[in-house]
C-alpha positions as CSV (number, residue, x, y, z in Angstrom):
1,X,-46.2,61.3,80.3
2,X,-46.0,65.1,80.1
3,X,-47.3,65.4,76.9
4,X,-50.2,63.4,78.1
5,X,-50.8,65.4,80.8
6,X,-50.6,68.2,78.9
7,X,-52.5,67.3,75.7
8,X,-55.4,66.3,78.3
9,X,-55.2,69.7,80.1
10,X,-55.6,71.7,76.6
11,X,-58.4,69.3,75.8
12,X,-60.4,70.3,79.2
13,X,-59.8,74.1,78.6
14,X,-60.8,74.0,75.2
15,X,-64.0,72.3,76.6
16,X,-64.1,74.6,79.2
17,X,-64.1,77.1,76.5
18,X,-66.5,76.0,74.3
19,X,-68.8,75.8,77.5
20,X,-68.3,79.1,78.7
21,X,-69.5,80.8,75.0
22,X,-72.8,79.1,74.9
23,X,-71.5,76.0,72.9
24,X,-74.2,76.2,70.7
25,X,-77.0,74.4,72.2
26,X,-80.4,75.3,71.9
27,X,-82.8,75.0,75.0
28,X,-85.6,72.1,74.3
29,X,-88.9,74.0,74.2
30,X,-89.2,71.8,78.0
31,X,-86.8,74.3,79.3
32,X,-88.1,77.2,77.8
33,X,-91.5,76.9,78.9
34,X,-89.8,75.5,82.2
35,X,-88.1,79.1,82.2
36,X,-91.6,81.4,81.2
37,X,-93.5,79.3,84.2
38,X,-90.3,80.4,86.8
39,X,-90.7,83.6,85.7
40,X,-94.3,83.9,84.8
41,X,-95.8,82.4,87.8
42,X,-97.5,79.9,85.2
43,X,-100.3,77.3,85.9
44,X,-99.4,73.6,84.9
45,X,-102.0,74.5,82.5
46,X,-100.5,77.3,80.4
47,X,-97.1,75.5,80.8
48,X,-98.7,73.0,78.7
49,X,-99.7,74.6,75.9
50,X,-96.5,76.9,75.8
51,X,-94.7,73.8,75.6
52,X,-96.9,72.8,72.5
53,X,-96.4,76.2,70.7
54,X,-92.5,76.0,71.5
55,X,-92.4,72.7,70.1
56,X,-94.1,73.6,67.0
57,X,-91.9,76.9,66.9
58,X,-89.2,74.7,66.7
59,X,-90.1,72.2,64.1
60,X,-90.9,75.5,61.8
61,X,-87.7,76.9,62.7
62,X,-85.3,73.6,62.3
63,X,-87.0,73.6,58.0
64,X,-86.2,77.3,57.8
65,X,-82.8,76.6,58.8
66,X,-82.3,74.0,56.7
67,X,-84.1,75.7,53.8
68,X,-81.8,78.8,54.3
69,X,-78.9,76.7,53.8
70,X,-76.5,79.1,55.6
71,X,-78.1,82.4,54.1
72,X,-78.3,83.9,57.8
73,X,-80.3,87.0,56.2
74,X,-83.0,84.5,54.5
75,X,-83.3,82.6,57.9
76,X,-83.3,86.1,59.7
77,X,-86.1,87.3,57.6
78,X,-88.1,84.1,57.4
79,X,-87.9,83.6,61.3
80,X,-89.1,87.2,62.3
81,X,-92.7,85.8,61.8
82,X,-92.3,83.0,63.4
83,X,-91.2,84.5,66.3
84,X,-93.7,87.1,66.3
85,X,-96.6,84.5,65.7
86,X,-95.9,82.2,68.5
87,X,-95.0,85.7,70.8
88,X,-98.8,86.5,69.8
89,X,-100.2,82.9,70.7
90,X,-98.2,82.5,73.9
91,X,-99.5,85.9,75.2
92,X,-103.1,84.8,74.0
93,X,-102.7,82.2,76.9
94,X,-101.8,84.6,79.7
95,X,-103.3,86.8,82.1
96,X,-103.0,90.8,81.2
97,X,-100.4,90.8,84.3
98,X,-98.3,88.1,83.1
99,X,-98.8,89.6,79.3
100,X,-96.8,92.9,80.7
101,X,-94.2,90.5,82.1
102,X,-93.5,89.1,79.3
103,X,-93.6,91.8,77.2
104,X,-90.7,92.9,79.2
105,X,-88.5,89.7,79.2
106,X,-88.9,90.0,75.1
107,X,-88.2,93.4,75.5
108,X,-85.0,92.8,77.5
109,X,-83.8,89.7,75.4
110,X,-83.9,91.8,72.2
111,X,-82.1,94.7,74.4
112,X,-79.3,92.1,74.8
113,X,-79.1,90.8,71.2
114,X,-78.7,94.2,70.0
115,X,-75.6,94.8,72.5
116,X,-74.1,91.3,71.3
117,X,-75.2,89.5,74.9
118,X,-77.4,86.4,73.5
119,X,-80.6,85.6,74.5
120,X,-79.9,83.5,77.4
């Protein structure tokens, strides 16, 4: 009965764990574009259609992964212009106010990649 007990405690902090580093889950583009309009102050109608260019961000991102094959400095270079090109198409859909805004975010995201953070 101990070792039960105990094998199922090490099994809940190791979830615990894995929970607390990010676990490796990517947000849906949903969330993400649930996330801009929070932050944004968006209108159901530019939620929309950042939605659409997260989604398609993610399909082009999910083949360069798997075209990488684990070459993290092939994927790094081959994603750069994808994130750039839908950074460039989401800010075509805002106003110059909320442009500035999230100019910043990025600006603060990359801040924390560069000192290890993440981008959550």
């Amino acid at each position: 009965m101990k070792k039960f007990l105990l094998m199922c405690c090490f099994l809940i902090g190791i979830t615990a764990v894995s929970r607390a580093q990010g676990g490796g889950m990517r947000r849906s583009p949903e969330d993400r574009a649930k996330a801009l309009q929070t932050q944004l102050k968006l209108t159901d109608d530019q939620t929309t259609k950042v939605t659409a260019i997260y989604k398609v961000q993610a399909t082009k991102m999910d083949s360069v992964r798997t075209a990488a094959n684990g070459d993290r400095d092939a994927m790094r270079s081959a994603m750069m212009p994808l994130m750039k090109d839908t950074n460039d198409k989401i800010k075509a859909i805002l106003t110059p106010d909320q442009a500035t805004a999230y100019d910043k975010i990025m600006q603060d995201r990359m801040n924390r990649m560069r000192n290890g953070g993440g981008g959550n």
